[in-house]
TORTORTOR-553633 format. One line per field, with one value per residue (C-alpha): residue number from 1; residue in one letter; x, y, z. Coordinates in Angstrom, 3 decimals. Layout:
// residues N
i: [NUM / ...]
aa: [A / ...]
X: [X / ...]
Y: [Y / ...]
Z: [Z / ...]
END
This chain:
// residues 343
i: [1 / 2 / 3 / 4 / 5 / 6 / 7 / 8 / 9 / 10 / 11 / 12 / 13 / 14 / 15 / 16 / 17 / 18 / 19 / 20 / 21 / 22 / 23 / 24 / 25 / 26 / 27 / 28 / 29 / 30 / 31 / 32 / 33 / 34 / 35 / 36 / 37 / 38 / 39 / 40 / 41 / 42 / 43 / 44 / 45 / 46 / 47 / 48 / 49 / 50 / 51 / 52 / 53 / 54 / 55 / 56 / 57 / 58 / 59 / 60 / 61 / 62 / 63 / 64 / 65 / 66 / 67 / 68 / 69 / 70 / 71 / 72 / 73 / 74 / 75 / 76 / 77 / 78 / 79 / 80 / 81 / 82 / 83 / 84 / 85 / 86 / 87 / 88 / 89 / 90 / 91 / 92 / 93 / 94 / 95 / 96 / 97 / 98 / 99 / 100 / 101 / 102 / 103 / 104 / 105 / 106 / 107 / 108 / 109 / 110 / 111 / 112 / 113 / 114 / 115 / 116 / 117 / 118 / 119 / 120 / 121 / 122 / 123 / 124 / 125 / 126 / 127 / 128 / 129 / 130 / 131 / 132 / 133 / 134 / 135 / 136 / 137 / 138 / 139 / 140 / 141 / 142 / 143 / 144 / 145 / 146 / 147 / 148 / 149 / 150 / 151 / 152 / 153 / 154 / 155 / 156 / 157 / 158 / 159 / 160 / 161 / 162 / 163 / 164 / 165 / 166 / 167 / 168 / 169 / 170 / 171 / 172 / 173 / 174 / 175 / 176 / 177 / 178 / 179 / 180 / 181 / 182 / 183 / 184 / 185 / 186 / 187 / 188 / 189 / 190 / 191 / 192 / 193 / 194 / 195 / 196 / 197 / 198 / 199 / 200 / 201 / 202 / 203 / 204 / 205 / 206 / 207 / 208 / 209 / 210 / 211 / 212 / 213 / 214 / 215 / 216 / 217 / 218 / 219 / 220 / 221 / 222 / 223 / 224 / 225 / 226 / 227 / 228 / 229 / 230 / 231 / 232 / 233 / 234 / 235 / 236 / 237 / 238 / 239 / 240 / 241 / 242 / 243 / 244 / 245 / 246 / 247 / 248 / 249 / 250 / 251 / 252 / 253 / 254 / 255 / 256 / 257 / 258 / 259 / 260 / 261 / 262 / 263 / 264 / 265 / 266 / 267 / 268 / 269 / 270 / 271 / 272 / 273 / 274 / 275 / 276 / 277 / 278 / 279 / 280 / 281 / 282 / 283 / 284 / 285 / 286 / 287 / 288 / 289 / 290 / 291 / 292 / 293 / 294 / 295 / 296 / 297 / 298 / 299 / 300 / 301 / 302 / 303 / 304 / 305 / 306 / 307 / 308 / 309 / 310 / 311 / 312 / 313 / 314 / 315 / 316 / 317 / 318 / 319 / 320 / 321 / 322 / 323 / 324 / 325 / 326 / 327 / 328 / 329 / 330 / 331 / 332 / 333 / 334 / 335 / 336 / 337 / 338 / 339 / 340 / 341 / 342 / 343]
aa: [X / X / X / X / X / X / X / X / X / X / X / X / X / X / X / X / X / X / X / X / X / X / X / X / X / X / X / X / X / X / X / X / X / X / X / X / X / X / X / X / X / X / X / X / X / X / X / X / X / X / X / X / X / X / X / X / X / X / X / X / X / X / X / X / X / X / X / X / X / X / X / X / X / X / X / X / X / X / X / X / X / X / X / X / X / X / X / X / X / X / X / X / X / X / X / X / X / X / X / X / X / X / X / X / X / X / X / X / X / X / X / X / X / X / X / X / X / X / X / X / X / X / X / X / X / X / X / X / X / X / X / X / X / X / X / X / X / X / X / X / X / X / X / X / X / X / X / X / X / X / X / X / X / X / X / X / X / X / X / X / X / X / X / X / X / X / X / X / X / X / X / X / X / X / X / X / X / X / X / X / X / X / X / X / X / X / X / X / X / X / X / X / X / X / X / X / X / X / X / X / X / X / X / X / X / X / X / X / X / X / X / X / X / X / X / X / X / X / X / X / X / X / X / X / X / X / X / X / X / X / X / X / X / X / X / X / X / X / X / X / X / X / X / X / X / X / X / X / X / X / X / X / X / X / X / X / X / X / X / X / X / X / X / X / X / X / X / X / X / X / X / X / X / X / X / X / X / X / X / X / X / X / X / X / X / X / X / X / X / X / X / X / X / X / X / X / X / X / X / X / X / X / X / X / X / X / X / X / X / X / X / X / X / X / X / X / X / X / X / X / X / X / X / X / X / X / X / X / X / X / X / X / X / X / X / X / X / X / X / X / X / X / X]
X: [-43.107 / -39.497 / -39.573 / -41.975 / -39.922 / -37.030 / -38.677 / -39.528 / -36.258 / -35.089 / -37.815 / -36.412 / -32.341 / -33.743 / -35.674 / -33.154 / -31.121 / -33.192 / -32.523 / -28.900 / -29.023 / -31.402 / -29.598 / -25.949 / -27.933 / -28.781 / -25.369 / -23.923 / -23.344 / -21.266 / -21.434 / -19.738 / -22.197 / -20.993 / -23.031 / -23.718 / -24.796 / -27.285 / -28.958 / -29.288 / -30.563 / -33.469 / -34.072 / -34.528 / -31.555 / -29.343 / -26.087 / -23.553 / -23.524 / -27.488 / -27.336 / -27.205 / -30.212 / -31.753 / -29.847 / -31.026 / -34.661 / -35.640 / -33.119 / -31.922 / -34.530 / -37.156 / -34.418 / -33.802 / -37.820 / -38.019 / -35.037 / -36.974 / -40.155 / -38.400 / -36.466 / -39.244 / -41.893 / -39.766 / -38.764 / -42.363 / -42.987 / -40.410 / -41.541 / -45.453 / -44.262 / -41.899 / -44.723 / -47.518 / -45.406 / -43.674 / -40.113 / -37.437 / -35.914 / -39.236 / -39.017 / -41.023 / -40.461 / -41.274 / -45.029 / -43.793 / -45.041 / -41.876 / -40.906 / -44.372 / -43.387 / -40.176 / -41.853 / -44.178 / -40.951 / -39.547 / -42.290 / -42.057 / -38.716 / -37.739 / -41.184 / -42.701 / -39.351 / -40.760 / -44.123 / -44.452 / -45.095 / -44.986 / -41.192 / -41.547 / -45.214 / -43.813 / -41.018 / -43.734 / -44.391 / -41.955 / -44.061 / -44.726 / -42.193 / -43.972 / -47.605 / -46.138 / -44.163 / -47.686 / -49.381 / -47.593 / -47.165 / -51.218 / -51.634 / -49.267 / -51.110 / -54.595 / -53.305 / -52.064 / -55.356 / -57.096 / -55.282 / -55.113 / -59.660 / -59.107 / -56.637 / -55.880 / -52.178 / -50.054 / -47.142 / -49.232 / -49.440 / -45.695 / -44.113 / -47.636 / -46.089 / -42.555 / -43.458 / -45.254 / -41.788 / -39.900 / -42.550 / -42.030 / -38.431 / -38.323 / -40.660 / -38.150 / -35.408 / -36.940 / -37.871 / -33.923 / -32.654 / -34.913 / -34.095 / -31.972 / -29.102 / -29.718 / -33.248 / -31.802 / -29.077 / -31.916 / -33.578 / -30.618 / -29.490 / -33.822 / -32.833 / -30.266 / -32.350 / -32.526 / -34.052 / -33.044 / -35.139 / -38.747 / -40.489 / -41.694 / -45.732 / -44.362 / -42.870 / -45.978 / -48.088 / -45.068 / -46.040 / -49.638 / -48.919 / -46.727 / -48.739 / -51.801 / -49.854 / -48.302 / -52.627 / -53.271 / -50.215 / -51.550 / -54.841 / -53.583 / -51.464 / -53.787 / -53.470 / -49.730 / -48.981 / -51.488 / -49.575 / -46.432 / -47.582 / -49.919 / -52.815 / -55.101 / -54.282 / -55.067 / -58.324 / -58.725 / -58.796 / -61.257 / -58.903 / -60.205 / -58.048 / -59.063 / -59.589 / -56.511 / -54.502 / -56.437 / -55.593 / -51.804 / -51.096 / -52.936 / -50.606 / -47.516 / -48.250 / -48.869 / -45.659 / -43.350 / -45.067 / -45.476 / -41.890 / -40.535 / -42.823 / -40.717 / -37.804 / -36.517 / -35.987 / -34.350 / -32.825 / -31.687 / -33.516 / -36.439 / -35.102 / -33.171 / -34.606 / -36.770 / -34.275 / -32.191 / -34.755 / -35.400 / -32.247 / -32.176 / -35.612 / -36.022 / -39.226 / -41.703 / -44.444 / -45.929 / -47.219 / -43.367 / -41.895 / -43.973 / -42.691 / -39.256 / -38.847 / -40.115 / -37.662 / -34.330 / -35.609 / -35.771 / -32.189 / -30.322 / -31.597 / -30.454 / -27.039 / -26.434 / -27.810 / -24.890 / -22.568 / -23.890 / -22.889 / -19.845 / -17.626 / -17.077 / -18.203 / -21.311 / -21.079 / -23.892 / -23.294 / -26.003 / -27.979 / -28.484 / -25.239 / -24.198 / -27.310 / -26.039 / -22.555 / -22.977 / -25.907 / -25.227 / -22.209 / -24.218 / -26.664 / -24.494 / -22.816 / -25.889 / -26.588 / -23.119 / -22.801 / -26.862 / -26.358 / -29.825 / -32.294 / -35.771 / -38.621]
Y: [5.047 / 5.378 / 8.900 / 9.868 / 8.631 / 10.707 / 13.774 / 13.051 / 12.955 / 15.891 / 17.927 / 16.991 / 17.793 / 21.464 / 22.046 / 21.536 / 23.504 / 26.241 / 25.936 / 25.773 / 28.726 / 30.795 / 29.996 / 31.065 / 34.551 / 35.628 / 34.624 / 37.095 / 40.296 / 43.261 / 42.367 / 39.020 / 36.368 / 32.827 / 30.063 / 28.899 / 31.875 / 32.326 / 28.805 / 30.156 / 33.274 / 31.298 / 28.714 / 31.655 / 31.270 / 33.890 / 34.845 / 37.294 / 40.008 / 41.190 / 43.346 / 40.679 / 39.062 / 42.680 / 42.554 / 38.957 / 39.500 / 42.887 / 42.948 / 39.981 / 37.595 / 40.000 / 40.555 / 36.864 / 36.226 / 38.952 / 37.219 / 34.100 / 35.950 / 38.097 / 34.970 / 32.449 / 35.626 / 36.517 / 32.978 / 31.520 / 34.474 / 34.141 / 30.126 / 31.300 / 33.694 / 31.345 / 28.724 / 31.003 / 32.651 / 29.175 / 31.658 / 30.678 / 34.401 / 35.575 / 36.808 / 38.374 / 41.507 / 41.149 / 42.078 / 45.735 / 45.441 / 45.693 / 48.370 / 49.890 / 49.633 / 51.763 / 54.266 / 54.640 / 54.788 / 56.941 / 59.858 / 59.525 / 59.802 / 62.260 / 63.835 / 64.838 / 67.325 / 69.026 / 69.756 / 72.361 / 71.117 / 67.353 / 66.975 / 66.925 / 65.372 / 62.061 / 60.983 / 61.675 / 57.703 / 54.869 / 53.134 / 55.557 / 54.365 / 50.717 / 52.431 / 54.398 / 51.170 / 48.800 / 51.504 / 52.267 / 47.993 / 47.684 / 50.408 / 48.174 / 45.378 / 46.715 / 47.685 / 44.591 / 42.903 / 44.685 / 44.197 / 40.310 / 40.358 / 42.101 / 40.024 / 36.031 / 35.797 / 35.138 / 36.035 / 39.635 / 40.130 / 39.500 / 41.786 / 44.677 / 43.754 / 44.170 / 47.791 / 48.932 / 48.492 / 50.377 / 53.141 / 53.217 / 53.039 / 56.151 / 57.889 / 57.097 / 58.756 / 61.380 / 61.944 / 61.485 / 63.765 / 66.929 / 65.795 / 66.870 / 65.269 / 63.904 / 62.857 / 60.754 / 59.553 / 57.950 / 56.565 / 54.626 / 53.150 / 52.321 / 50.438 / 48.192 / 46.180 / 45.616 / 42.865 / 44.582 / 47.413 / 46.514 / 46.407 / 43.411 / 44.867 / 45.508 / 41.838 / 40.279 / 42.301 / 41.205 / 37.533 / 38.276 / 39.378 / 36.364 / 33.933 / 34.636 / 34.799 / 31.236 / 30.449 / 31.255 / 29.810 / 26.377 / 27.035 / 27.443 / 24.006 / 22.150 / 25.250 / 25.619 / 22.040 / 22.058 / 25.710 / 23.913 / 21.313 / 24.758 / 26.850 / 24.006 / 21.163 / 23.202 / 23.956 / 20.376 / 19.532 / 22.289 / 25.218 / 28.513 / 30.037 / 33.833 / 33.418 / 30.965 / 33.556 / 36.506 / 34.229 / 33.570 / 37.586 / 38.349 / 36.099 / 37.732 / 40.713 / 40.268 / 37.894 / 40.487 / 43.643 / 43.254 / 42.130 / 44.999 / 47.837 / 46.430 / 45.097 / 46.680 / 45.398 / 42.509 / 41.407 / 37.269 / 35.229 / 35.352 / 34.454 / 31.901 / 29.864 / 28.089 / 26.903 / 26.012 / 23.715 / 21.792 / 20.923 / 19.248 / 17.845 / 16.972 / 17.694 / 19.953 / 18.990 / 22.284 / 20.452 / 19.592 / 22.731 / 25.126 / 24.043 / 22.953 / 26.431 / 28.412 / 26.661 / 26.965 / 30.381 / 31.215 / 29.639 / 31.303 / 34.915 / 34.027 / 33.068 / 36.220 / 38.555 / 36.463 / 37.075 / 40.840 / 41.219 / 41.959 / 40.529 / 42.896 / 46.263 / 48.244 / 48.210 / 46.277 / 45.280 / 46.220 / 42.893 / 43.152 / 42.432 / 39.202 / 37.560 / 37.910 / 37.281 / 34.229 / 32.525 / 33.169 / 31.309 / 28.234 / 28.159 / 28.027 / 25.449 / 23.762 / 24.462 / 23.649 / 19.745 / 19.146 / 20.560 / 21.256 / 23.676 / 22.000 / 23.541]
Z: [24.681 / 24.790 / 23.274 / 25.574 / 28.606 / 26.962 / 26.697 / 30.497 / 31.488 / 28.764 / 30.796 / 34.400 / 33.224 / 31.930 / 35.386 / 37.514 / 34.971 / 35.261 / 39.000 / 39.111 / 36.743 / 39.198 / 41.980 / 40.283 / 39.188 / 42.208 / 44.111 / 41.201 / 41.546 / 42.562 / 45.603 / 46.131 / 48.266 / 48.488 / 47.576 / 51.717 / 52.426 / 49.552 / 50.560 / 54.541 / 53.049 / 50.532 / 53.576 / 56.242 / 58.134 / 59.704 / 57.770 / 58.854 / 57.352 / 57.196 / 54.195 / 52.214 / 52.876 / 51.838 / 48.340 / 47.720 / 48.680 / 47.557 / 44.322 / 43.068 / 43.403 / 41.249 / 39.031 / 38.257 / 37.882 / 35.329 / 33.625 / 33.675 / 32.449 / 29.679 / 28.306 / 28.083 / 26.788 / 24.212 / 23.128 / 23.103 / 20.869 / 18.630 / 18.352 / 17.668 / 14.626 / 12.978 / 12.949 / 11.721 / 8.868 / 8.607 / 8.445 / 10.234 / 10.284 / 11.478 / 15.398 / 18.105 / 16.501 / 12.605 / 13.490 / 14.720 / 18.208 / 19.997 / 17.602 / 18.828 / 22.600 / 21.411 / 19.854 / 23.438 / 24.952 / 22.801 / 23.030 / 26.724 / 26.664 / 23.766 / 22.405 / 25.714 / 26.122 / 22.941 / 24.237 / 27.064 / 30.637 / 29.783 / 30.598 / 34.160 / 34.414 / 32.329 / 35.029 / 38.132 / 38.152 / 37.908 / 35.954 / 33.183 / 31.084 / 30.945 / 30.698 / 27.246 / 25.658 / 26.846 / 25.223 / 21.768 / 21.750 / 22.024 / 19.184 / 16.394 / 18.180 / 17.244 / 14.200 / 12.788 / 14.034 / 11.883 / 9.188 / 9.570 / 9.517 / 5.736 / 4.382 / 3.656 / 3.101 / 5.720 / 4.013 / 3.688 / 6.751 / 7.388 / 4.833 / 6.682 / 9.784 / 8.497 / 6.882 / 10.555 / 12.332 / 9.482 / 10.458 / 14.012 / 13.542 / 11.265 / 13.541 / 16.564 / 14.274 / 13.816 / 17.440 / 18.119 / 15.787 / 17.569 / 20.803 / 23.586 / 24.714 / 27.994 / 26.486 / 23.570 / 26.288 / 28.407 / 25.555 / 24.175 / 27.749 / 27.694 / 24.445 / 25.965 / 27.556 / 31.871 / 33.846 / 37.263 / 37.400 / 37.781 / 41.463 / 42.795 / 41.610 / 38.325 / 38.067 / 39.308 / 36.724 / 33.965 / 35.455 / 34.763 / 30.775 / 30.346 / 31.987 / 29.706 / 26.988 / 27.482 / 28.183 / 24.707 / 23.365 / 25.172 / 23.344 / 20.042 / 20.281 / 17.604 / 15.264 / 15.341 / 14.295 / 11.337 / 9.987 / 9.969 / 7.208 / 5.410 / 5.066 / 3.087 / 5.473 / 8.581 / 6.566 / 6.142 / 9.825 / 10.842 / 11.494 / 11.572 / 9.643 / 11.126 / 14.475 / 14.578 / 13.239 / 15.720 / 18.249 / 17.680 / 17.429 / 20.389 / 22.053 / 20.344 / 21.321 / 25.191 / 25.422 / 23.134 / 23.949 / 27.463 / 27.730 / 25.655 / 27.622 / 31.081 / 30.132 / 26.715 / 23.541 / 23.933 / 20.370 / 19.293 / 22.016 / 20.602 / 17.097 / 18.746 / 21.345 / 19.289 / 16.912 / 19.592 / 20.897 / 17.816 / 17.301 / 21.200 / 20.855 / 17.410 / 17.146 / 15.629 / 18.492 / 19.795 / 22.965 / 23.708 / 22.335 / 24.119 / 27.275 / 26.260 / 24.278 / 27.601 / 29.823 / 27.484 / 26.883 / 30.661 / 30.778 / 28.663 / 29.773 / 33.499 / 32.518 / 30.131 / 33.291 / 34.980 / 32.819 / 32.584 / 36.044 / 36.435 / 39.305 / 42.122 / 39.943 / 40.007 / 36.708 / 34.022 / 30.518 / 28.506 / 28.349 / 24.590 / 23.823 / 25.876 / 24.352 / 20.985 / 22.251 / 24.353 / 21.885 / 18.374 / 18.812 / 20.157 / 17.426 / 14.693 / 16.320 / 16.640 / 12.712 / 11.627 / 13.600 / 12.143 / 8.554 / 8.644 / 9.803 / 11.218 / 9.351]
END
């Protein structure tokens, strides 16, 4: 009882968390809007200077929900692999599915220079860039589902899964080393990640990805604790081990894939997140973690798009970088004062 009215309270501090961090996010920027303002704006009131309830609404807003959406994708997938491989170094992107979206992206970006007419046809849409990394993501996907009906190790499957992103990766390189200039230049800034570029349609269909993917997640709750303890005593309390397995990639790849084909690939919070939450929670609980891992994930995303921003500059630092900056340091703090890693 008391540990349940702690996690109750744990649960309440992160929300409002998650607020305050929302709220700082979208005051930041490079154009400087103090913190009155930004409530008048959010409650409807008039402020005065009217641009900036334009940047708030039609940028910054979107941009923080795809924060909160990339963050919380990538970390529930990072939480779903380390529990199914029972790894704590495996990540969102150890099945090759994110390396899949890049290779989409890639052949957009790079290959369809070396075929005749395609150069120009490929930028027609906004969207064409996500279509191509959804697409190349659902291939791997597909792939790797296939391969996980033939075969009974999980371990298998994560050194198949392992070998399908060194593929994709060599496939990108070799794309980059025949391409043009200003085509491998758009392809790296692609690969540094951006939560401020999608449409408000494009974050809503993001929403739609993620949200299923958390669905599934939810549905594989019972699973996920009975890997953690092994294959024979998940056997032993009526697990299927196949379609538990189907089940728990699908999910991987919507929450990682769809992130990646919108957002970039987004390296460390995936890997993270979840090991920064059992170190708070101290517990290896899916039903708590699932949330708790969401919400931390959500968290730290929106403060490293804060910190991306920098003060009074149009300028963005690539978002890639200040999430391995700002949390690698945390977690091996977090290692260092437990002197223990919970798996």
């Amino acid at each position: 009882m008391q540990k349940a009215r702690s996690y109750r309270l744990s649960f309440v501090l992160i929300s409002l968390a998650l607020l305050l961090a929302w709220i700082l996010n979208i005051s930041s920027g490079s154009v400087a809007i103090p913190f009155k303002s930004t409530f008048s704006i959010l409650l409807g009131k008039p402020v005065e200077i009217g641009s900036w309830q334009y940047i708030i609404w039609e940028y910054r807003i979107p941009k923080a929900f795809t924060a909160i959406l990339v963050g919380g994708g990538l970390s529930l997938s990072g939480l779903l692999m380390q529990t199914l491989f029972r790894n704590p170094l495996a990540g969102p992107f150890v099945l090759g599915i994110s390396s899949g979206a890049s290779l989409g992206a890639a052949l957009l970006l790079m290959g369809a220079s070396l075929l005749t007419g395609l150069s120009s046809f490929a930028f027609l849409s906004d969207i064409s860039l996500a279509i191509a990394a959804s697409v190349g993501s659902f291939l791997v996907l597909l792939v790797v589902m296939l391969v996980a009906q033939r075969i009974k190790d999980t371990m298998a499957l994560l050194i198949i899964g392992l070998m399908f992103g060194s593929i994709t990766s060599a496939l990108v390189s070799v794309l980059a080393y025949f391409s043009s200039a200003e085509n491998l230049q758009r392809f790296i800034f692609w690969s540094f990640g951006s939560v401020g570029d999608l449409s408000s349609g494009q974050v809503l269909l993001l929403a739609g990805i993620v949200f299923l993917g958390i669905f599934l997640c939810i549905l594989s709750i019972k699973a996920l604790n009975a890997f953690l303890l092994g294959e024979n005593y998940a056997l032993s309390l009526g697990v299927s081990l196949k379609k538990s397995r189907l089940l728990i990639i699908i999910a991987t790849g919507l929450l990682a894939g769809g992130v990646t084909a919108f957002a970039g690939p987004i390296a460390f919070v995936g890997l993270a997140v979840p090991h920064l939450t059992r170190q708070i929670f101290d517990t290896m609980e899916h039903r708590i973690l699932i949330p708790a891992v969401f919400l931390y994930g959500a968290i730290l995303m929106l403060l490293c798009d804060t910190l991306a921003q920098l003060p009074n500059s149009t300028n963005v630092l690539p978002i890639n970088a200040i999430t391995s900056l700002v949390g690698a340091p945390v977690v091996i703090w977090l290692l260092v004062r437990k002197r223990k890693m919970m798996f």
